[in-house]
C-alpha positions, 0 to 999 in steps of 0.5 A: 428548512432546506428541501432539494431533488436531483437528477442523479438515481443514486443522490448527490453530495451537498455541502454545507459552511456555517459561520463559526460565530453563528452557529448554536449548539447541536440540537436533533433540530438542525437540519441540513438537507432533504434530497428527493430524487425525481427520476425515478418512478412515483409511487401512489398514495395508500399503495404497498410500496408506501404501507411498507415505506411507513413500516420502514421508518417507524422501525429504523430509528429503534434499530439503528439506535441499538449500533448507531447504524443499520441497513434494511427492507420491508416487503416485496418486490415490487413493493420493496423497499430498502433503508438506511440511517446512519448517526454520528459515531458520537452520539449516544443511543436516545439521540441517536434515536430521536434524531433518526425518528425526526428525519424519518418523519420530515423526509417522509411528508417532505418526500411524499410519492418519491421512491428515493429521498435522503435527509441529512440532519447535524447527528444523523442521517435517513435514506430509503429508496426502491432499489437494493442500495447496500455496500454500493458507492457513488460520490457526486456533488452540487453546492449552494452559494456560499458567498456570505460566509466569513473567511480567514483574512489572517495566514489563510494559507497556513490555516488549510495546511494544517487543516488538510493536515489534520483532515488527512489523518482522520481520514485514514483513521476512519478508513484503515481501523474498523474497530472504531467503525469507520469514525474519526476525531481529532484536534490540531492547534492553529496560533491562539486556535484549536482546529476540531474535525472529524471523518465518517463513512457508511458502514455498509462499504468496504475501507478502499470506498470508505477511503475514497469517498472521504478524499474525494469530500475532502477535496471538496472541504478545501475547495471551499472552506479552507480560509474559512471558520467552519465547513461540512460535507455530506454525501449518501456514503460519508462525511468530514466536518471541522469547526474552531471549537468542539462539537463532539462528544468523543475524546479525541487526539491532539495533533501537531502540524510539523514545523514548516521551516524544519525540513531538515528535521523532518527528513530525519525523523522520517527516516529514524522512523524508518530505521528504527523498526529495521533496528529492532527487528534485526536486533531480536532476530540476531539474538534469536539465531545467536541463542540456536548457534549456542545451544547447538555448540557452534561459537562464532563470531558473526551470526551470517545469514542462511542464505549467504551460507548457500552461497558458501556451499557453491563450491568451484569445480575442483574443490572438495567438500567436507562432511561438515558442508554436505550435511548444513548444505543438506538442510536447503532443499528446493523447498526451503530455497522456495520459501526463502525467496518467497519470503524476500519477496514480499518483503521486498513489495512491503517497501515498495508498494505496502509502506506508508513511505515508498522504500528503494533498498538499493543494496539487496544481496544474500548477506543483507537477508537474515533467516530466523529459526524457521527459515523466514527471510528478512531484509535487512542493512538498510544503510544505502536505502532510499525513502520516495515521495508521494507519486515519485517513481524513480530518483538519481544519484552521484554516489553509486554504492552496492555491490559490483565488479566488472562484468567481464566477470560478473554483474554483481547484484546492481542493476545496469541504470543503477551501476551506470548512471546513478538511475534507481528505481523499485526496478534496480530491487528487482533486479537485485532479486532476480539475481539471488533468484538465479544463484538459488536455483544454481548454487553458484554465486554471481560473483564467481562464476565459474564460466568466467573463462568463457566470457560468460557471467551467470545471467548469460549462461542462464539466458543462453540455457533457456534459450536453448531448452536446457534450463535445467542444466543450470540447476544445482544437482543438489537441489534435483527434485524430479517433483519441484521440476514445475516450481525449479523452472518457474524461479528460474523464469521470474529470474531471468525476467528480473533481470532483463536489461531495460527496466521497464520490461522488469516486473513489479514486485506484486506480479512477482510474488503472484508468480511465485504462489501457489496458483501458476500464471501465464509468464511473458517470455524474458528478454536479453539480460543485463551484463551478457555480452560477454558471452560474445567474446570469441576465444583464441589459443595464444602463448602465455605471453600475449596480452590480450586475444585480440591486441587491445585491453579493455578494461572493467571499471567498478565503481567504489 
């Protein structure tokens, strides 16, 4: 029997290797350790604090057998005193039982005037301690020698890569799916080997701790033990384990390490994983306008997006509008158009931030963004998007495809790094979206603007409206609505900051869909925009034939 006290209030983390050929079956016998902390005050003998401690560890093992976890107090302050036990996700209720009652009664003799003591034991564990403990989360760590244990003397570096392979999945198992109550089994084959782990935390915290505390013990586990033939981290909140044979009673999920030599195929089947969703997605949607176009008798060709068909409707200055535009652009009210964008904005911060892998469309435009019957956006064409790596912020390329024209005309919807220099980031979507944002709220598209004549693209008209006051000069009368003034403003605002000319200035696509709900936020004032200054460009009254204002020609270049 191993018995330790610690100088941390909150107890420590303890790590225990056992030699896969020397350990025995599980028994409620096997103890792993007794932490009994000493900076805290003692209690006496035959005092309340112990008479309610007794109390707590004759009731805890009843009650934590019935759910295989349970948190709760006897007495009152200052006597009180609180407890946990916790069994492996695994074991049925008598073991569960059994060993609960074992570990209370060893931490209980072993412990004796400590007011905080955790034992840990192979199938359960038992905390109590003086002060109120639930759904808080500490993580520290002390480790005995493990110099006798028996290491992996074959391919020890492909051993903790599949072994981090496998920790790692059950990691998220256990953290990301409540219903299996924050526990996780799993197998993974190694050579002639079968590699058995699992992942388990406290109940009483939320998932972001659960997740924490097991990545923080699972880089414990590979400091350790990852060249060797077993390994167990314990700590108050959670726990991971792995052995070369099954220690577990509960089905489990065979895993198969990727082939390290087939990146290449990794790369593709990342990506069909990717797209294939996006494929059927697009596919049921498509059907689904394609059903409403028919019932209301209107046969095309080509299911276009809601949102394109805005754009359509953002007639120049010259051009009449027929009764049949009037009413289909009578269906986009302000509110529609709000919702719209909502819509492309979250979508927008799924791939960005909420993805398993980190998405970069790089192609966003109004033709790329399909309505269903309710008018819910979603993005779509994902044939130019980009999948991130882990940590990796931003990317290059040598092939600039997208959407732009020369921007003595307009920006189209590439942001500058992007149309440039090949730069790309979440940023070049955001920009992308700060342009759609802007044609929304004025019915006009970017790319063809009507104060072309001017020198001016879209974004420097908006820019220099709002720097003037006169923001609402850029809305679409259309969309006048004297009570959707605040919320007209407000697209405009979160517009014209997407678009500013230096990336970093941009907003994340978190903080935009925060700026468009419903509860207002204070907004930074935006910067220059990209692409604006055209509107610089002085104009002169010339004959017909002089070539240019000023005698040069300048000429926009458009990548393909």
């Amino acid at each position: 029997m191993i018995v330790m006290t610690t100088k941390d209030v909150n107890l420590v983390m303890f790590l225990l290797i056992i030699p896969f050929s020397a350990l025995p079956a599980i028994t409620v016998e096997d103890h792993l350790f007794t932490s009994c902390s000493n900076n805290t005050s003692n209690y006496t003998l035959n005092s309340p604090f112990e008479s309610n401690l007794k109390l707590l560890l004759e009731n805890l093992p009843s009650i934590t057998s019935l759910t295989g976890f349970n948190y709760t107090s006897f007495g009152e302050p200052p006597a009180k005193v609180y407890g946990q036990a916790l069994c492996r996700g695994d074991v049925n209720s008598s073991s569960c039982q059994a060993c609960v009652e074992k570990a209370s009664q060893e931490i209980f003799e072993d412990c004796r005037n400590y007011t905080d003591a955790i034992i840990w034991y192979e199938l359960c564990q038992v905390h109590y301690s003086f002060q109120n403990m639930t759904s808080l989360y500490v993580y520290t760590g002390k480790y005995p020698d493990r110099d006798f244990q028996e290491k992996f003397l074959s391919d020890p570096k492909h051993f903790s890569d599949v072994l981090i392979y496998l920790m790692t999945n059950l990691l998220t198992e256990a953290a990301v799916n409540p219903s299996e109550q924050m526990f996780a089994t799993g197998s993974i084959k190694f050579r002639s080997e079968t590699v058995y782990g699992h992942a388990q935390c406290t109940r009483d915290i939320i998932p972001d701790d659960c997740q924490t505390c097991l990545k923080t013990a699972l880089a414990e586990l590979k400091g350790c033990c990852s060249s060797r033939q077993g390994g167990i981290i314990v700590s108050r909140n959670c726990d991971v384990r792995f052995e070369l044979y099954k220690y577990y009673n509960a089905s489990s999920y065979l895993l198969t390490y990727p082939n390290p030599k087939g990146s290449n195929w990794k790369i593709g089947m990342v990506a069909l994983a990717a797209c294939a969703p996006v494929v059927v997605i697009v596919i049921v949607i498509g059907s689904c306008i394609a059903c409403l176009l028919k019932e209301r008798g209107q046969q095309r060709g080509v299911e276009r997006s809601h949102l394109a068909l805005l754009q359509e409707l953002a007639c120049p200055r010259g051009v009449t509008m027929t009764d049949e535009d009037a009413e289909r652009r009578a269906l986009l009210d302000w509110e529609t158009c709000y919702t719209i964008a909502s819509g492309i904005a979250r979508g927008l911060l799924y791939l960005h931030e909420d993805s398993r892998l980190r998405i970069i469309h790089r192609d966003l435009k109004p033709s790329n963004v399909l309505l269903d019957h309710e008018m819910v956006a979603k993005i779509s064409d994902f044939g130019m998007a980009r999948i991130f790596c882990e940590n990796q912020n931003k990317a290059n390329t040598r092939r600039v495809v997208g959407t732009f024209t020369s921007y003595a005309r307009n920006s189209g919807y590439m942001a500058p790094e992007y149309a440039m220099g090949g730069l790309f980031s979440v940023k070049s979507d955001v920009f992308s979206f700060g342009v759609i944002l802007l044609e929304m709220a004025s019915g006009k598209r970017s790319s063809g603007f009507y104060l072309s004549e001017h020198g001016q693209t879209l974004l420097a008209y908006a820019w220099r409206l709002w720097n003037e006051g006169r923001e609402m000069e850029l809305v679409d009368p259309s969309l006048m609505d004297r009570s959707q003034t605040e919320g007209i403003v407000r697209c405009i605002h979160v517009g014209l900051l997407c678009v500013q000319e230096d990336p970093a200035d941009r907003p994340t696509m978190s903080f935009v869909v925060l700026a468009l709900g419903s509860d207002p936020i204070a907004l930074p004032q935006p910067k220059q925009p990209a692409f604006s200054l055209g509107k610089m460009v002085p104009i002169y009254k010339s004959s017909p034939t002089d070539p240019s204002v000023n005698q040069m020609t300048v000429s926009g270049i458009a990548p393909r």
